[in-house]
KOLMIMAR-535587 format. One line per 5 residues: number of its first residue (from 0); their letters; for each residue z, y, x of N, C-alpha, C. Coordinates in Angstrom, 2 decimals, padded with zeros to 5 digits. Layout:
REM residues N
NUM	a	Z:Y:X:Z:Y:X:Z:Y:X ~ ... .
This chain:
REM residues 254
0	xxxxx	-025.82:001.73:000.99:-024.38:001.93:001.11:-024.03:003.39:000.82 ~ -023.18:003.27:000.06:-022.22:004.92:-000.12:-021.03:005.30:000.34 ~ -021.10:006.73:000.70:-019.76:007.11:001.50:-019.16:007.67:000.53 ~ -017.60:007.83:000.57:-016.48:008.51:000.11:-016.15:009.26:000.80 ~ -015.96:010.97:-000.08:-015.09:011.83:000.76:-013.57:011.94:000.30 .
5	xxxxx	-012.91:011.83:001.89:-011.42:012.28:000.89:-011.38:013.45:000.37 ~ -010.17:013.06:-001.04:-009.69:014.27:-001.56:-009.29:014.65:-001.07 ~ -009.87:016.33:-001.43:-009.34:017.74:-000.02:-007.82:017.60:-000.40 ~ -006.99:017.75:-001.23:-005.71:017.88:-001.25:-005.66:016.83:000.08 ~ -005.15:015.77:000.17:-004.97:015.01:001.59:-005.29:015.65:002.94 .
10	xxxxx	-006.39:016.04:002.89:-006.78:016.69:004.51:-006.34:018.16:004.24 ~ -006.14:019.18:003.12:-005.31:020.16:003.34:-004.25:020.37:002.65 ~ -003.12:019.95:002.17:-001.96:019.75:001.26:-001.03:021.32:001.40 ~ -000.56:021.45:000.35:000.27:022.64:000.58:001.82:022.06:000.68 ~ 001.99:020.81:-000.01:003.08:020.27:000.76:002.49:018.86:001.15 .
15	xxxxx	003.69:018.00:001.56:003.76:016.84:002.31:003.05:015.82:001.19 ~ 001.72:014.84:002.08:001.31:013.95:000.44:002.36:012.91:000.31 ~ 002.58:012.78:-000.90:003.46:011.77:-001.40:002.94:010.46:-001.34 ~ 004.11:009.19:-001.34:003.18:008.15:-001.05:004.60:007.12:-001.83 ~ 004.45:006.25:-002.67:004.96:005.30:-003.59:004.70:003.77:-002.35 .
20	xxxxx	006.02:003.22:-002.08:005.23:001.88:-001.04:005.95:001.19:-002.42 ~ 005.37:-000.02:-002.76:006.28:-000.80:-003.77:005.67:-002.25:-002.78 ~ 007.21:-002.60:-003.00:007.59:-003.98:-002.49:007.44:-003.44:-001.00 ~ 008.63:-003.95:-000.23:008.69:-003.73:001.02:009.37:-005.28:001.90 ~ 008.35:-006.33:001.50:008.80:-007.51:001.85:007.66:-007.84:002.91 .
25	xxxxx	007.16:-009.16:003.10:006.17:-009.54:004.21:005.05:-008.13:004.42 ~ 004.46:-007.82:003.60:003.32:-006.95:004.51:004.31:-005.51:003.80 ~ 004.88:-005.44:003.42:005.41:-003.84:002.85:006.05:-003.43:004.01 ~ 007.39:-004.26:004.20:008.00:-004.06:005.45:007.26:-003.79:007.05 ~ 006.22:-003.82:006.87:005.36:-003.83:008.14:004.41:-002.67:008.13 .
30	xxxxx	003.96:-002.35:006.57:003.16:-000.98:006.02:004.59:-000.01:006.20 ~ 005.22:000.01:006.30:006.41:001.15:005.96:006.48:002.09:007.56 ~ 006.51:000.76:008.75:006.70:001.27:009.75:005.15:001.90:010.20 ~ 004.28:001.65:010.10:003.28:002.02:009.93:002.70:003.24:009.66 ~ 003.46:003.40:008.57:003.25:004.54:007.76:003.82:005.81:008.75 .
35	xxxxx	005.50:005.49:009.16:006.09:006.21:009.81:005.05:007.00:011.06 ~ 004.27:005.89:011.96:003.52:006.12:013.08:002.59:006.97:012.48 ~ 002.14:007.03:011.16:000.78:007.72:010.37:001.27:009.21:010.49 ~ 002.47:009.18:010.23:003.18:010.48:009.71:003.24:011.27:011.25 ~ 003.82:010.81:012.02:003.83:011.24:013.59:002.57:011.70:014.12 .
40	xxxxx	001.26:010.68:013.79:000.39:011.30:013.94:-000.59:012.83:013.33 ~ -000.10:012.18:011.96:-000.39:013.43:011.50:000.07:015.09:011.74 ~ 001.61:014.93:012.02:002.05:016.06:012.31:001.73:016.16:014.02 ~ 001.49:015.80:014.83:000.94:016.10:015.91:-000.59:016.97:015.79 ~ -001.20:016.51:014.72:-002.30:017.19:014.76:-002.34:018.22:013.79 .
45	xxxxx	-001.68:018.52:013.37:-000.92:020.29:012.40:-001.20:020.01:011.20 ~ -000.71:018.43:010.95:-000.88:018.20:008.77:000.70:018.48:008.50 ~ 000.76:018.17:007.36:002.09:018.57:007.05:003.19:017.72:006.97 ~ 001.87:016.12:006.75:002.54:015.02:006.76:002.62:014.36:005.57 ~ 003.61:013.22:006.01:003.49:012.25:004.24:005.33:012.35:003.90 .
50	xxxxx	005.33:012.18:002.56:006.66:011.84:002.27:006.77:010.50:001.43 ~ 007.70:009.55:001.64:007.54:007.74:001.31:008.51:007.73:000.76 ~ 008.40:007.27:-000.93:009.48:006.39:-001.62:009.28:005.03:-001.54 ~ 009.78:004.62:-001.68:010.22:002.82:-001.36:010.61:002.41:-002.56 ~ 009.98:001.31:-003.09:010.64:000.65:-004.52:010.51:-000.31:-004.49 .
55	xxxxx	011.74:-001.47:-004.23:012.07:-002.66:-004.16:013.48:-003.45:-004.51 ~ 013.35:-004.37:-005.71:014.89:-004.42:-006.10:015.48:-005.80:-005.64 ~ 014.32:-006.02:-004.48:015.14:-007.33:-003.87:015.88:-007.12:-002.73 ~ 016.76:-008.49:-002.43:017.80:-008.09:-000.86:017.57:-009.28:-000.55 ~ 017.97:-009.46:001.12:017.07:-009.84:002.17:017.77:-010.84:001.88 .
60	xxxxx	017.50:-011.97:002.53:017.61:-013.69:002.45:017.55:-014.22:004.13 ~ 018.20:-014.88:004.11:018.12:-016.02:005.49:016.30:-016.29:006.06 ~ 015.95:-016.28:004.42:014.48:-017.02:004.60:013.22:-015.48:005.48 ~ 013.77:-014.24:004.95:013.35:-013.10:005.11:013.17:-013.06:007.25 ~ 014.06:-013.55:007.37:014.47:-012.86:008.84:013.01:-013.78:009.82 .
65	xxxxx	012.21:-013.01:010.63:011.52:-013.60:011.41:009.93:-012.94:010.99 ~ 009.62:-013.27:009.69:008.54:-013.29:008.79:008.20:-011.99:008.42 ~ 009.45:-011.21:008.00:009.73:-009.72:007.53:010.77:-008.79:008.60 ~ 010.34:-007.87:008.62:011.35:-006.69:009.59:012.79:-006.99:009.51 ~ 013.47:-008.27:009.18:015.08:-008.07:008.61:015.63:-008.72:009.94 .
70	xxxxx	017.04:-008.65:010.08:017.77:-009.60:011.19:018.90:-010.30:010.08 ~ 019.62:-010.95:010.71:021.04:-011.53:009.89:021.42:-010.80:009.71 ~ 021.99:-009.66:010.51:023.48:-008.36:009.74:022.65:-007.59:008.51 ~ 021.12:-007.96:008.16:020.90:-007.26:006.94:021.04:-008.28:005.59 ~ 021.22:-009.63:005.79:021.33:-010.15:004.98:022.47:-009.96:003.55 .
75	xxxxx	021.65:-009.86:002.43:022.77:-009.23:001.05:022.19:-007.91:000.94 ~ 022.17:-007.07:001.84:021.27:-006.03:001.68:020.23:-005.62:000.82 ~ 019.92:-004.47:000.10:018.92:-004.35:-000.20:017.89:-003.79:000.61 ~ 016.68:-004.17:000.81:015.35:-004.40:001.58:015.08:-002.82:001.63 ~ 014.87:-001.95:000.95:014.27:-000.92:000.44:015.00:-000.12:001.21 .
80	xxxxx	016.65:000.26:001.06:017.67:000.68:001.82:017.94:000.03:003.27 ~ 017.62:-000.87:003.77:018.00:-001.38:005.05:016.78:-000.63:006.08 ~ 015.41:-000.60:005.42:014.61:-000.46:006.02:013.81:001.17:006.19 ~ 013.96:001.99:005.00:014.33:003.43:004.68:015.28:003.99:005.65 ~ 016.58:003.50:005.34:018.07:003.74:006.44:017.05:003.59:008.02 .
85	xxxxx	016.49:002.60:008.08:016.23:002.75:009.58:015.41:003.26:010.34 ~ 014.29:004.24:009.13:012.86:004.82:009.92:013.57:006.26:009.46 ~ 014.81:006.68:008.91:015.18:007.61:008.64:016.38:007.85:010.16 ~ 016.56:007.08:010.16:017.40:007.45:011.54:016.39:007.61:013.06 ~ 015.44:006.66:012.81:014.87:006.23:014.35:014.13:007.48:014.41 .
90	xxxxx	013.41:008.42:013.05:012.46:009.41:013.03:013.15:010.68:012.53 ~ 014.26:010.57:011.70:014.85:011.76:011.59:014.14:012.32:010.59 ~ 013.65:011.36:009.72:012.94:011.76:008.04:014.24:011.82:007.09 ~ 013.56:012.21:006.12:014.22:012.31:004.51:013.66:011.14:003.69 ~ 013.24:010.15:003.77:012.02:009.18:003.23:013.38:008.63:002.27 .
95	xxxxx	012.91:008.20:000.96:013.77:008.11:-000.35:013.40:006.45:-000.45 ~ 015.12:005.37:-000.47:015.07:004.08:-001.01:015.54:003.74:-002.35 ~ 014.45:003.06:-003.28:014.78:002.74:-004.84:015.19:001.19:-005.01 ~ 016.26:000.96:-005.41:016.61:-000.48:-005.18:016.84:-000.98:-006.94 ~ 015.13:-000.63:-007.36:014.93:-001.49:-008.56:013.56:-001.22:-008.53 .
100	xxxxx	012.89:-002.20:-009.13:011.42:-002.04:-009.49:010.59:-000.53:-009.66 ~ 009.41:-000.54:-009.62:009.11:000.68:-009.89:008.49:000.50:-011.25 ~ 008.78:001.54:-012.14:007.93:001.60:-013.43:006.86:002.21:-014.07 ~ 006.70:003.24:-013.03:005.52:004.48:-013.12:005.80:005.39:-013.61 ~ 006.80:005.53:-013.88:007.03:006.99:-014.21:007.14:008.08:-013.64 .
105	xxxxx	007.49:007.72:-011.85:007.26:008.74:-011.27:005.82:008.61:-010.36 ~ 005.80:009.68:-010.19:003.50:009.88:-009.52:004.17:010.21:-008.01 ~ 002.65:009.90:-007.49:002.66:010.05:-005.82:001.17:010.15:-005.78 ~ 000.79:011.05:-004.75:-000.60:011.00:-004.67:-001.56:010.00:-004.38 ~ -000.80:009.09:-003.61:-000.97:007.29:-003.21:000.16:006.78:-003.54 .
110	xxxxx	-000.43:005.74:-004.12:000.41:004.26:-004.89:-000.09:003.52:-003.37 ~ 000.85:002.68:-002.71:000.43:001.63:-001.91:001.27:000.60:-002.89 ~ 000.77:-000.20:-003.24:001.63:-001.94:-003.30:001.34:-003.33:-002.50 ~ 002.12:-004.05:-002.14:002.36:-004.70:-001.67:003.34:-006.22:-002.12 ~ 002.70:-006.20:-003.45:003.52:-007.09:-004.38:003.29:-008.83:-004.24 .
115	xxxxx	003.86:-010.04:-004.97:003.11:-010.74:-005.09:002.17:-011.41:-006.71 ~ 002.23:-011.01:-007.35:002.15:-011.03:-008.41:001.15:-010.51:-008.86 ~ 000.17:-010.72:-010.31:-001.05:-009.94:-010.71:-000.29:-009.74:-012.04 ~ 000.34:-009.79:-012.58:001.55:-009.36:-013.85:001.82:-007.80:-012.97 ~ 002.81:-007.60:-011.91:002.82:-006.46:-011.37:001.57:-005.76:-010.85 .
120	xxxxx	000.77:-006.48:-010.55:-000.94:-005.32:-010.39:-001.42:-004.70:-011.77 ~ -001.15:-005.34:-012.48:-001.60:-004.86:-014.21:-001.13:-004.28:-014.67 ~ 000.28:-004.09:-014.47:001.53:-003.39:-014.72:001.01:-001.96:-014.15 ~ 000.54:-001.68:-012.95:000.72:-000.68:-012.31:-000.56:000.07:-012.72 ~ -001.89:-001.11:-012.70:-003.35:-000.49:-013.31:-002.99:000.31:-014.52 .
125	xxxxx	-002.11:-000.59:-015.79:-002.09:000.24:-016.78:-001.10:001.65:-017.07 ~ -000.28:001.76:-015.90:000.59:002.92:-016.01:-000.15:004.13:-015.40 ~ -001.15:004.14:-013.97:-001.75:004.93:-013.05:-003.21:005.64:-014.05 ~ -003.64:004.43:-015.38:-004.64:004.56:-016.27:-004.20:005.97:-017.09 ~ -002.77:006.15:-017.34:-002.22:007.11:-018.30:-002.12:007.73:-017.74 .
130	xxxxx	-001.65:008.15:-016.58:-001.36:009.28:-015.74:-002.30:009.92:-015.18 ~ -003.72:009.48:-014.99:-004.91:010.22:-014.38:-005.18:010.72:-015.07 ~ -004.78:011.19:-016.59:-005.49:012.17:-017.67:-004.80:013.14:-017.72 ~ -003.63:013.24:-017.20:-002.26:014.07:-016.84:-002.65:015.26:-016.12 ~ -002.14:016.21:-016.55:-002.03:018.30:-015.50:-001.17:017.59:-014.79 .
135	xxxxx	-001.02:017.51:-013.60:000.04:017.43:-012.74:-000.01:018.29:-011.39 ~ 001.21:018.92:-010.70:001.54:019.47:-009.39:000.76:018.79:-008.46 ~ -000.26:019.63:-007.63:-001.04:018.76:-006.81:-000.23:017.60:-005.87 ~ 001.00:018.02:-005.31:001.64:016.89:-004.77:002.34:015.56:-005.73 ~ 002.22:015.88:-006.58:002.18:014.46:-007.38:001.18:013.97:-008.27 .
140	xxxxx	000.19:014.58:-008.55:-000.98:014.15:-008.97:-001.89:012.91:-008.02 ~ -001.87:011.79:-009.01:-002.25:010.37:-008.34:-003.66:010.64:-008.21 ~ -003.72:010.10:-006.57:-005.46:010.13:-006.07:-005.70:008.75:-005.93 ~ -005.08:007.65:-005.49:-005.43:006.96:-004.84:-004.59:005.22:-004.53 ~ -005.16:004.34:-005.44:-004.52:003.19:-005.45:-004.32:001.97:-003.90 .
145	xxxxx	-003.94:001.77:-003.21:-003.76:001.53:-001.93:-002.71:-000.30:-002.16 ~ -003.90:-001.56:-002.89:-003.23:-002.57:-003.43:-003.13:-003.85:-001.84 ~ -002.70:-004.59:-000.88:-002.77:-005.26:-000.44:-002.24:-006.64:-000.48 ~ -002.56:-007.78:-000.55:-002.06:-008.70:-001.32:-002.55:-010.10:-000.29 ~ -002.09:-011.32:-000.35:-002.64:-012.43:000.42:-001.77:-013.65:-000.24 .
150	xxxxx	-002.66:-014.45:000.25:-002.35:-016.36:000.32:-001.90:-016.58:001.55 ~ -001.74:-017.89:001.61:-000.89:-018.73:002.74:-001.76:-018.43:004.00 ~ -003.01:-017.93:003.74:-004.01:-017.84:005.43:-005.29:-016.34:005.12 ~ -005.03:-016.28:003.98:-005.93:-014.98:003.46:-005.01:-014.12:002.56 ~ -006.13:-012.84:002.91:-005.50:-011.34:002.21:-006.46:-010.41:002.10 .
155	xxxxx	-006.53:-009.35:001.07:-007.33:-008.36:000.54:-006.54:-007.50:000.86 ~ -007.53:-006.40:000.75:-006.81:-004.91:000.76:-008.32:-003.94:000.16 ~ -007.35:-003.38:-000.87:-008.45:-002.98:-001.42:-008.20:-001.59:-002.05 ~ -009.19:-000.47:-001.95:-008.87:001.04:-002.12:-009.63:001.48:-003.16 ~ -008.74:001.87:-004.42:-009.54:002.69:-005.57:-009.00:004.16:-006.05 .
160	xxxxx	-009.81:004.25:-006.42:-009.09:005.75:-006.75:-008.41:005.85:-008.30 ~ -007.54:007.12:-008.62:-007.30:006.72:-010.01:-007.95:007.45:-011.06 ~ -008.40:008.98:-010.33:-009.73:009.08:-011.15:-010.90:009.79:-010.70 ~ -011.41:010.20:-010.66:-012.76:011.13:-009.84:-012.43:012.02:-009.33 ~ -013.08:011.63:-007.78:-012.52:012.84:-006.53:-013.81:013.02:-006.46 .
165	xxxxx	-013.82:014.55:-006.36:-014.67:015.42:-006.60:-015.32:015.28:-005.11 ~ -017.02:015.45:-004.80:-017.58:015.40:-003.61:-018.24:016.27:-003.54 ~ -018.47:016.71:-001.97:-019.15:017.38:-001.83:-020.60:017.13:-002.12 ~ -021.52:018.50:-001.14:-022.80:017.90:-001.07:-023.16:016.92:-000.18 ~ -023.91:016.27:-000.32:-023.90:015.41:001.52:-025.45:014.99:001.63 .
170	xxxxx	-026.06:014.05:002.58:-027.16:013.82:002.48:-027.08:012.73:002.49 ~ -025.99:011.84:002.05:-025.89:010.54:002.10:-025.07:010.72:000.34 ~ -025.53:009.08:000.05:-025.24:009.17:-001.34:-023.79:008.78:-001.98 ~ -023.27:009.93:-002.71:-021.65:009.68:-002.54:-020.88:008.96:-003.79 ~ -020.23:008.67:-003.77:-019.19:007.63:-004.42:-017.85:008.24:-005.07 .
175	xxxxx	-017.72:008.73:-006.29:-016.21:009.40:-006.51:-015.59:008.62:-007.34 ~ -015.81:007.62:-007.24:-014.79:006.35:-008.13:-014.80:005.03:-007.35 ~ -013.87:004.69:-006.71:-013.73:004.01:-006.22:-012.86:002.53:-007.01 ~ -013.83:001.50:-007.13:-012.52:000.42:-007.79:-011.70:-000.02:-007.59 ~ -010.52:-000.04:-007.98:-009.32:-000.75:-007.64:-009.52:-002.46:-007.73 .
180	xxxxx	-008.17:-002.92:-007.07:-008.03:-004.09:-007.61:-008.28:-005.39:-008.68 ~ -007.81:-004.16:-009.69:-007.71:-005.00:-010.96:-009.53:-004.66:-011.66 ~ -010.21:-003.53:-011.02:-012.10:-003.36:-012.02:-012.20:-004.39:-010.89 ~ -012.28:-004.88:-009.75:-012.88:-006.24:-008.93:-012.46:-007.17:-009.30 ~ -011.33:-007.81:-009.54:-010.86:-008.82:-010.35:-010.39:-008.48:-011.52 .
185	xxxxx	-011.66:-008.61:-012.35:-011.12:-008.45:-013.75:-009.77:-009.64:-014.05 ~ -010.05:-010.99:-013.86:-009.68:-011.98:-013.60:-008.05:-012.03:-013.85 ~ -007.69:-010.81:-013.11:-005.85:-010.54:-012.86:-005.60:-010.36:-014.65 ~ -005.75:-009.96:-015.16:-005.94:-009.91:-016.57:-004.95:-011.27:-017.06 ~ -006.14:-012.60:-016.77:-005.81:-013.65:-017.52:-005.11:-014.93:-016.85 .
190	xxxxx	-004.99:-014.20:-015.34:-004.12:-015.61:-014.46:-002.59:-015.84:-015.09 ~ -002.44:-017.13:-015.36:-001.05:-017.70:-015.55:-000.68:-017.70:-014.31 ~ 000.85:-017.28:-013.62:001.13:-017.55:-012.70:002.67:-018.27:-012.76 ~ 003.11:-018.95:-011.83:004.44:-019.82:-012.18:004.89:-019.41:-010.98 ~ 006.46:-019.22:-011.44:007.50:-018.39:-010.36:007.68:-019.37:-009.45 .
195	xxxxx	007.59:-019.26:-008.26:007.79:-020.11:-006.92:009.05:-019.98:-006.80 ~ 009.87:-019.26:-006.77:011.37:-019.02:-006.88:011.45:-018.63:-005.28 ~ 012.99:-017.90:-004.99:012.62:-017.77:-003.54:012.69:-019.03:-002.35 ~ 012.44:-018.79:-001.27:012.23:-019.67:-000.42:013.95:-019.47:000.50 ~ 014.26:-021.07:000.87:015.41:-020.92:001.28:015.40:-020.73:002.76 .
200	xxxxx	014.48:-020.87:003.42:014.46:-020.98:004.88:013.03:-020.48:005.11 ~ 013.28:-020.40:006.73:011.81:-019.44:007.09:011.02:-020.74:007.46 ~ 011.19:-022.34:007.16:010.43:-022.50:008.01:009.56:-022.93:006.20 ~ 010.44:-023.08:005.18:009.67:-022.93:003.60:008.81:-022.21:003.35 ~ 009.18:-020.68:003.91:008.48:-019.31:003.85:007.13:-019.67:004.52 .
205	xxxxx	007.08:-019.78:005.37:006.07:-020.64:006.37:005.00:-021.17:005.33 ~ 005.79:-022.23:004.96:004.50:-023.34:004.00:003.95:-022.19:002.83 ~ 004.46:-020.98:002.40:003.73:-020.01:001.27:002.93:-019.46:002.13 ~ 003.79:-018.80:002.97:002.61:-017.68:004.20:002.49:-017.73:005.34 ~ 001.46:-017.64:006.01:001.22:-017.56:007.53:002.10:-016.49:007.78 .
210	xxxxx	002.65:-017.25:009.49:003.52:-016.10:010.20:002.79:-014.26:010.29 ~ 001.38:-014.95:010.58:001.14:-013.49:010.84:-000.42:-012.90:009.98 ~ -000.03:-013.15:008.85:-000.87:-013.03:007.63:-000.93:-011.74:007.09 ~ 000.70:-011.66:007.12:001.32:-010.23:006.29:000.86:-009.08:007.36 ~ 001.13:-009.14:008.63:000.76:-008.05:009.76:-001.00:-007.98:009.80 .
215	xxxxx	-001.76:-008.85:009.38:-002.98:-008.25:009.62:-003.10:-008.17:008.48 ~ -002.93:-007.93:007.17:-003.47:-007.64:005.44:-002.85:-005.89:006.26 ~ -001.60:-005.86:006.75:-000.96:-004.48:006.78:-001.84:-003.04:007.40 ~ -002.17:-004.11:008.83:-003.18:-003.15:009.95:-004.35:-002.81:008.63 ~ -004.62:-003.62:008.90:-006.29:-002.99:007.80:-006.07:-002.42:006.74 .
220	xxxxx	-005.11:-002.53:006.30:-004.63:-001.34:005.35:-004.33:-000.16:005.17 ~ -003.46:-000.24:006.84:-003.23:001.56:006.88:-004.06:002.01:007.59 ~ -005.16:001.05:008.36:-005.52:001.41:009.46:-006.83:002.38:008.46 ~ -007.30:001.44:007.17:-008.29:002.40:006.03:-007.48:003.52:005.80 ~ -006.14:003.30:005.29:-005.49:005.19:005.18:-005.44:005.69:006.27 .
225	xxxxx	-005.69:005.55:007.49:-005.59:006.43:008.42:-007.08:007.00:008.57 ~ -007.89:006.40:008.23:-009.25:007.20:008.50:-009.79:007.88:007.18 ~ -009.02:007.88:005.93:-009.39:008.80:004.99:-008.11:010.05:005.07 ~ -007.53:010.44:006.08:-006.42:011.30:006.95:-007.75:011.60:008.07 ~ -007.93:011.04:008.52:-008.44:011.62:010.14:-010.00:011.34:010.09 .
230	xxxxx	-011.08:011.26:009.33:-012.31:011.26:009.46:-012.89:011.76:008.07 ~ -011.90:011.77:007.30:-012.55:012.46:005.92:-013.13:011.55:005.18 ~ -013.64:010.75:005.42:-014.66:009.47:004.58:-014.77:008.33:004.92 ~ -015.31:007.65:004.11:-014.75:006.14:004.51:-016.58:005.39:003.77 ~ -017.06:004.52:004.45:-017.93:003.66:003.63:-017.53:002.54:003.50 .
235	xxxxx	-016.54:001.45:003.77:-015.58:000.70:003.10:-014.46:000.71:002.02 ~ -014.14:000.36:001.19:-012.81:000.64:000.69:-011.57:-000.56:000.88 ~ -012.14:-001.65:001.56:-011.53:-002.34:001.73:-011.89:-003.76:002.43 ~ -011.35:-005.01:003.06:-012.12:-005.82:003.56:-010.90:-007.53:002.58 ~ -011.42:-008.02:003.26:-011.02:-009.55:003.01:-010.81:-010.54:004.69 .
240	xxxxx	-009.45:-010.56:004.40:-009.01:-011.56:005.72:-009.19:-012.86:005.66 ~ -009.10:-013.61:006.93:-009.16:-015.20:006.67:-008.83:-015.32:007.81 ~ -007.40:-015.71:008.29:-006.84:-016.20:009.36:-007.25:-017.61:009.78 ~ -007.75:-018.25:008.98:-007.94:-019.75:009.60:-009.53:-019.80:010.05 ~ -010.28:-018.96:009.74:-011.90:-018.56:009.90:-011.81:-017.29:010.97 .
245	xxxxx	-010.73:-016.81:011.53:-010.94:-015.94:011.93:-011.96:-014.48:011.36 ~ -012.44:-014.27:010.33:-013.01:-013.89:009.77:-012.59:-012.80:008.93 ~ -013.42:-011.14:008.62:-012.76:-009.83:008.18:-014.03:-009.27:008.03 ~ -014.21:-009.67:006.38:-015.48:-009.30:006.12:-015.21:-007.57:005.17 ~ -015.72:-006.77:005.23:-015.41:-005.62:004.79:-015.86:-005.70:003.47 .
250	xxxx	-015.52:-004.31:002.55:-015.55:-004.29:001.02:-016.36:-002.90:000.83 ~ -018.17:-003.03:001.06:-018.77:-001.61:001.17:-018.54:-001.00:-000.33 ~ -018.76:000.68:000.50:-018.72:001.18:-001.27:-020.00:001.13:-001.97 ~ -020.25:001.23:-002.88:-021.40:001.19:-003.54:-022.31:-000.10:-003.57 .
């Protein structure tokens, strides 16, 4: 097994690391608040902290409320803005809502997504591919792909980098490329997928996803960004859920 060190920019930043959440629906909406608690922690312990754009061009639905962070008075709303608006008031951040897709044009040092789609994972592999060859401002220079994704009772979460983070020496054998999503499933490449369209009710939503599917793909998600923040290294990059097996088998590096 091989360990990863984080990139020093993260554990010493000269500003705040940037962080891209795309899609802020079942597990986004739940990574967002998350994130907020990450940020609290961090500045308790003298980092500088994270700063979160949000990119999502959907608005909330009847079917949303229960499943996802929404109530009725957000319904019509856009998701991105309802939920931004409210970790910006409760925390007294600046955190930025985009209420259209994201296209890659703008960088963050972490990409988190939270999409449903492998058309949008490919989308994002091939934009993050162009940009790692890029001079960029260390606070927007992309380190780190952060993809979480699930079925009706299972979910991945899986951590790659976007291009070689430099390691130290160590006496354990180290890892500076980490695969994303799309080098583990080559697969996303060639899936046909057919639009489910949205769901009209939560108890529809239900029959796509487990109630509480999206909250554990989320924990293990940030709970891996929180320990490449607060331990420096990681020998997982990611695990695999199974709510009906009870089962959370990890994703070693190397």
């Amino acid at each position: 097994m091989k360990i990863h060190y984080t990139a020093p920019y993260l554990l010493d930043p000269t500003h705040r690391v940037t962080i891209h959440l795309i899609g802020v629906g079942g597990t986004g909406s739940l990574c967002l608040t998350h994130l907020a608690r990450l940020n609290e922690a961090l500045l308790a312990l003298g980092h500088p902290g994270i700063h979160v754009r949000c990119w999502d061009d959907d608005t909330v639905s009847e079917a949303n409320i229960g499943r996802q962070l929404f109530s009725a008075v957000d319904i019509g709303l856009h998701k991105s803005v309802v939920l931004i608006s409210r970790v910006n008031r409760f925390f007294g951040y600046n955190w930025e809502a985009y209420t259209e897709k994201f296209t890659g044009e703008n960088t963050a040092n972490i990409i988190m997504s939270c999409i449903d789609t492998a058309a949008g994972r490919i989308k994002i592999y091939n934009n993050l591919q162009k940009l790692s060859v890029n001079h960029m401002a260390p606070d927007k220079k992309p380190l780190y792909w952060l993809d979480m994704g699930n079925l009706q009772r299972t979910g991945q979460v899986v951590l790659g980098t976007i291009s070689s983070i430099e390691q130290p020496q160590s006496t354990f054998p180290t890892c500076a490329n980490l695969p994303t999503v799309v080098d583990i499933f080559p697969q996303l490449r060639k899936l046909k997928e057919k639009d489910q369209g949205p769901s009209c009710s939560l108890a529809e939503a239900l029959n796509k996803q487990d109630l509480f599917i999206n909250s554990s793909v989320a924990n293990f998600g940030c709970q891996l960004l929180w320990r490449l923040f607060r331990e420096g290294s990681i020998t997982q990059h990611g695990c695999f859920v199974n709510l009906e097996t009870c089962c959370v088998n990890p994703l070693p590096i190397g």
